[in-house]
C-alpha positions as MATLAB code, in Angstrom:
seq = 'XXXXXXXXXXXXXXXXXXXXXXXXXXXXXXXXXXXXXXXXXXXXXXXXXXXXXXXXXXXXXXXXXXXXXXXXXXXXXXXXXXXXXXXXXXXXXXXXXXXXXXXXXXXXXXXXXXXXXXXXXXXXXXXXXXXXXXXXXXXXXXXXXXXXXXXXXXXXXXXXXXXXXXXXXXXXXXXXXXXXXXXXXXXXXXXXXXXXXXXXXXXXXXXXXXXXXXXXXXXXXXXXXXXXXXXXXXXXXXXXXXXXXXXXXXXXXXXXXXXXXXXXXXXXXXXXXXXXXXXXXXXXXXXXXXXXXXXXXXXXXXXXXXXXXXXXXX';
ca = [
     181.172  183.822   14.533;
     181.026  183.945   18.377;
     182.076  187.360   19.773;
     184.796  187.946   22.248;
     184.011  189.475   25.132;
     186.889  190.543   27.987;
     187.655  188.133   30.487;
     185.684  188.033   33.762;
     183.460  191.141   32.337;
     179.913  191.097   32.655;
     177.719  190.740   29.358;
     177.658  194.768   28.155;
     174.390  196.897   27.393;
     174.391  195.232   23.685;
     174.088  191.567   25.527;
     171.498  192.642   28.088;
     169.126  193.887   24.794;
     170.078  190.656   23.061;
     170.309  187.912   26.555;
     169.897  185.249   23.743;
     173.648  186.457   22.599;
     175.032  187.126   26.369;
     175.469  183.046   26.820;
     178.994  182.931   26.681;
     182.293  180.179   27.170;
     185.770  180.123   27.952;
     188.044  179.262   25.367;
     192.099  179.787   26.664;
     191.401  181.882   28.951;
     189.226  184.343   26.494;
     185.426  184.538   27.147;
     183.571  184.119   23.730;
     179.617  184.744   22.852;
     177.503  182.504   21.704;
     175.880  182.504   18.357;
     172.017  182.143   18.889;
     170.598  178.864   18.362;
     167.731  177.606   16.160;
     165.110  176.139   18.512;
     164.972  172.394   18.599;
     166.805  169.686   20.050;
     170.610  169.668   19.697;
     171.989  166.095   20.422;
     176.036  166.894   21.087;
     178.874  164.467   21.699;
     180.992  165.164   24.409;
     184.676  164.325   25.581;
     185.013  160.998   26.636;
     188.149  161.622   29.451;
     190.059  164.516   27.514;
     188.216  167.970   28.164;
     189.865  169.500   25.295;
     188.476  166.778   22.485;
     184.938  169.022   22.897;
     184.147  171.084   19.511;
     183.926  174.920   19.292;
     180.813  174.364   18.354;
     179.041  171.816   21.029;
     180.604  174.535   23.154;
     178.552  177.192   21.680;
     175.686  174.846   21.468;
     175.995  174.625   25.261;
     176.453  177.588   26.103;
     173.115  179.178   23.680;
     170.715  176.190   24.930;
     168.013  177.145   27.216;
     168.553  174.028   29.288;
     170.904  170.878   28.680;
     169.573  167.138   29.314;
     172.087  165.034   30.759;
     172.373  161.761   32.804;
     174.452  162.950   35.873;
     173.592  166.364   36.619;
     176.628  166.149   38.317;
     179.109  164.551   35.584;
     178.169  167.536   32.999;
     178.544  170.301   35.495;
     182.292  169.679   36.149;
     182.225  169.844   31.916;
     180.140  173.021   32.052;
     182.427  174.659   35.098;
     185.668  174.270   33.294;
     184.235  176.045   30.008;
     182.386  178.635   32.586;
     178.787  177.407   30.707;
     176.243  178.457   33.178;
     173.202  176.839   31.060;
     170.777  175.174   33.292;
     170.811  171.256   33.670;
     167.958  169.002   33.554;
     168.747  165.278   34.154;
     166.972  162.781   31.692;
     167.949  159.673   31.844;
     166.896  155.952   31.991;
     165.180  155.699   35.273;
     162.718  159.566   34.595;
     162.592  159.332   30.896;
     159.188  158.412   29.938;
     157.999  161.074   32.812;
     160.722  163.727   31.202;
     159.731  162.964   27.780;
     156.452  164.567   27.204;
     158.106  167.776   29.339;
     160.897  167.618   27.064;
     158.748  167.610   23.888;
     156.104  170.265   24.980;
     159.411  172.762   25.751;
     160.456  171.932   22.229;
     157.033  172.622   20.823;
     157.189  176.109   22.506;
     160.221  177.181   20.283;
     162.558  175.843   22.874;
     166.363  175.294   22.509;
     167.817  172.481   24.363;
     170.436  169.966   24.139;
     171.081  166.699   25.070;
     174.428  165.192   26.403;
     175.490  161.910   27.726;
     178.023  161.523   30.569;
     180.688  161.404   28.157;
     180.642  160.432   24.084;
     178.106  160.483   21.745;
     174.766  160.233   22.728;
     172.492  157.493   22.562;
     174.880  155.105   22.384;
     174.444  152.543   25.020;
     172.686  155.637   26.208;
     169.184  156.715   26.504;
     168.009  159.077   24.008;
     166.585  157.484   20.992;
     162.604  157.782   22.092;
     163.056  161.044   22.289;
     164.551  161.470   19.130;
     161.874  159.640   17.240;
     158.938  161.364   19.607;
     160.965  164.589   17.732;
     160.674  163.471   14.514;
     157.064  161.765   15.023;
     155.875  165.487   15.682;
     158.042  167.741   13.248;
     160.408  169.038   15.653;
     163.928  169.999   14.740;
     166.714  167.770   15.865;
     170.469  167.809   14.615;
     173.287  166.348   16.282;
     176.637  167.726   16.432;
     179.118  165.007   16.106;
     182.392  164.181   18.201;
     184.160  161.934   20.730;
     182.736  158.230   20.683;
     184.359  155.055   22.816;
     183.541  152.797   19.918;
     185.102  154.671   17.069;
     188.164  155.170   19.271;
     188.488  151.892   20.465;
     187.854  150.118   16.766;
     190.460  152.394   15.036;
     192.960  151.770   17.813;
     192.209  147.902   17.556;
     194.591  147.074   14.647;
     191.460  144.311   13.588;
     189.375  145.173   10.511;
     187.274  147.920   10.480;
     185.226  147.243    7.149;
     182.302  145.708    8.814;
     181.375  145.921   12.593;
     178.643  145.159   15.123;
     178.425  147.264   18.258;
     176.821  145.107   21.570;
     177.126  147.248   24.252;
     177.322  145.486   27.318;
     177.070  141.753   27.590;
     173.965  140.312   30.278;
     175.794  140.357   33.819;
     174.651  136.555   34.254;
     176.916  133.678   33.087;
     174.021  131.886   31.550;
     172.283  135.027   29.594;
     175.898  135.872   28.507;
     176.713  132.591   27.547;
     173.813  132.687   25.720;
     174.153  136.027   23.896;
     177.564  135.417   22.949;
     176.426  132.091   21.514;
     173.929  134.286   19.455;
     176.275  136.835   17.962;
     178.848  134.212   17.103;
     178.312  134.094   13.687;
     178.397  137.926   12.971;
     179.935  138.463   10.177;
     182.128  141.078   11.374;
     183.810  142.547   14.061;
     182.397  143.083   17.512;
     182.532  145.926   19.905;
     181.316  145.506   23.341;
     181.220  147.651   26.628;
     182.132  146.246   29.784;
     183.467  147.093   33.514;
     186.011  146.469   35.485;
     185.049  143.864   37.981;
     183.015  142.024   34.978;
     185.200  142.120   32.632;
     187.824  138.832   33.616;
     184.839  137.067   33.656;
     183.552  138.295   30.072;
     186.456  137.554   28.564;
     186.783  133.544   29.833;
     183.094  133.696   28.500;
     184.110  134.784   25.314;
     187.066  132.884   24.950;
     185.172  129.855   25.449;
     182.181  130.667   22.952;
     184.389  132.303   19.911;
     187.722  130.843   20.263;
     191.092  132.165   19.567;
     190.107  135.102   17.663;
     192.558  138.464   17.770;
     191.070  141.238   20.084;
     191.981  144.083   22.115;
     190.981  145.365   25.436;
     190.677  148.999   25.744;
     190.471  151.362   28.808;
     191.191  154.697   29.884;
     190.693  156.186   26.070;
     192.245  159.803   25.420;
     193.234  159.877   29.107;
     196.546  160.192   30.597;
     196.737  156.210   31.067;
     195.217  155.235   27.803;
     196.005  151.543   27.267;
     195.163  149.455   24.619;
     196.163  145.383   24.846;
     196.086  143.439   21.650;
     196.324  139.739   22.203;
     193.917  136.318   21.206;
     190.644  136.383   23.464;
     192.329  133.423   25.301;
     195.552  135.571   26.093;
     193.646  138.055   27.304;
     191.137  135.582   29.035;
     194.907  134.486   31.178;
     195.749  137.669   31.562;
     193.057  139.462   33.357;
     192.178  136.084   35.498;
     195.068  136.428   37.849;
     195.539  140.027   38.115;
     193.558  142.831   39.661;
     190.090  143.999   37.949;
     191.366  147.341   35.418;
     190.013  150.605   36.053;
     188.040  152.738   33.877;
     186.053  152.471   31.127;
     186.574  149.661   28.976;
     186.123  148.136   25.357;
     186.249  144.875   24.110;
     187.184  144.830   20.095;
     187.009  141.345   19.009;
     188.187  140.253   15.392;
     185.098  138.732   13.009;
     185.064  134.712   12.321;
     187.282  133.281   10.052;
     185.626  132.581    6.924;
     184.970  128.877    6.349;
     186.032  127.287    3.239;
     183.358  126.401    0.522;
     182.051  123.003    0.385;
     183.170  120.965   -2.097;
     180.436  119.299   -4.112;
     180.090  116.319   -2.120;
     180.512  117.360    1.497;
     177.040  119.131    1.683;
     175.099  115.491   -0.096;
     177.003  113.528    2.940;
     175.989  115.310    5.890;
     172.614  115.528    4.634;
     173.178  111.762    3.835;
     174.337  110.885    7.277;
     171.885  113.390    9.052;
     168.337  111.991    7.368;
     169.838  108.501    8.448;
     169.009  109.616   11.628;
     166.548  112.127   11.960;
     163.358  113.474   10.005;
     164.333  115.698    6.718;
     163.403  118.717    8.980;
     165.622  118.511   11.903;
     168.402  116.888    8.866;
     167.756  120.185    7.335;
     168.311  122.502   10.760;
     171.521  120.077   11.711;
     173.351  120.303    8.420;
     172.281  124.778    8.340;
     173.872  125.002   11.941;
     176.877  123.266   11.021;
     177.624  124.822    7.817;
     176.168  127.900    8.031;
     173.978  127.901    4.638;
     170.937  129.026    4.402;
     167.844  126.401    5.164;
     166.273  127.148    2.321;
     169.508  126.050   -0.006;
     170.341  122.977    2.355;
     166.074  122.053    2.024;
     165.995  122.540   -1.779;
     169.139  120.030   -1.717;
     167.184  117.842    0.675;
     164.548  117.326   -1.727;
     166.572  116.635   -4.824;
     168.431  113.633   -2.856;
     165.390  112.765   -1.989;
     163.619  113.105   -4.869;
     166.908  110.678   -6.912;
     166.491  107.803   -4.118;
     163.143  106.957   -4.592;
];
């Protein structure tokens, strides 16, 4: 359990024989002590817009670290300020990563304690992050994670689509073509998709997506746990309509988009004619590929059925 030490006082003569212990936070106005931390890496998830959705203990985690690895030096500081965390702050991020990494490491091989934020959520999420963790594990070093806010969980739960099965994206290519393109590729996902996007991209996105998946139900997210949380549940096409004409939305944003609809079975016949019409047309492989795109079997079952038409008309 943390110890409470008085407000504005400086650490006592027990803290400055123990400085692992004097690396306190503020908690309602109370200044609390740190627990020591066990050396190693401590991924922690961190408020995506509402200070107060931090845990008591990423706060202690914080607070005990020897450094903390963050994106925007800048971003986690106003974090760090309004808990009164004065643990230093290293930035790690995409572009200095692989020249961080083997400084991170060798820190954590020397008993270090550090953790590792993102700008705001969970870690590693759309963020960078996951070399390091596997460079970790690779050489035997301790890494937990302390779990907490996360943009996708909050957005899919507010969603109202089904939450079963899901498939995070992250952000869509910026180009109309790659996006086109990607979109085409995760069509047939058999679930429901969550995807990052901005502001000015995001009218765009959505005419993309409304094109390439249809009328499906989805909901556009933005502002989460903030003061002006929305959350607009219409079909992609709605929404498509919507955002054209208006102004691009502030904030952070998530798409949730609902899964396919499930086809109907074929009935016994249907598969034998399109494989009947197909090879009148084109070689038993490309009949093969045509008939798997359309109906979404696998080649292997559509070829085996190939064969034994085959195999009865000659």
């Amino acid at each position: 359990m943390p110890r409470v030490a008085r407000p504005g006082s400086a650490p006592d003569a027990s803290d400055a024989a123990e400085p692992d212990r004097a690396r306190g936070y503020l908690v309602a106005g109370a200044r609390l002590v740190a627990p020591p931390l066990a050396p190693g890496l401590h991924i922690v998830a961190t408020p995506i817009g509402t200070l107060a959705d931090i845990t008591l203990r990423a706060l202690e985690t914080l607070a005990a670290a020897d450094a903390v690895l963050c994106e925007d030096t800048r971003v986690t500081a106003k974090l760090m300020s309004h808990y009164g965390i004065g643990a230093r702050l290293i930035a790690y991020h995409e572009h200095n990563a692989s020249e961080m990494r083997p400084k991170v490491l060798a820190r954590l091989a020397a008993g270090e304690r550090l953790a590792l934020v993102s700008d705001a959520g969970t870690p590693l999420i759309s963020d960078p992050g996951f070399k390091l963790v596997r460079d970790c594990a690779a050489e035997g070093l301790h890494v937990t994670h302390l779990p907490g806010p996360s943009a996708v969980l909050t957005a899919l739960v507010l969603a109202g689509l089904p939450t079963d099965r899901f498939f995070f994206e992250g952000f869509l290519p910026p180009k109309q073509a790659a996006r086109r393109a990607r979109i085409a590729e995760i069509a047939r996902v058999p679930g429901t998709l969550v995807l990052f996007e901005t502001g000015p991209r995001v009218a765009e996105a959505l005419a993309d997506l409304a094109e390439g998946l249809g009328p499906r139900p989805a909901a556009l997210a933005r502002e989460l746990t903030k003061r002006f949380e929305q959350v607009r549940r219409a079909s992609l096409p709605e929404l498509a309509g919507a955002l054209a004409s208006g102004p691009d939305p502030k904030g952070e944003i998530v798409l949730v988009i609902g899964p396919p609809e499930e086809e109907a079975p074929l009935e016994g016949g249907e598969l034998d004619a399109l494989l009947a019409a197909a090879l009148a047309r084109v070689s038993l492989k490309d009949a093969v590929a045509e008939v798997a795109a359309a109906t979404g079997l696998k080649r292997r079952e559509v070829y085996a059925r190939a064969l034994e038409l085959a195999q009865t008309a000659g």
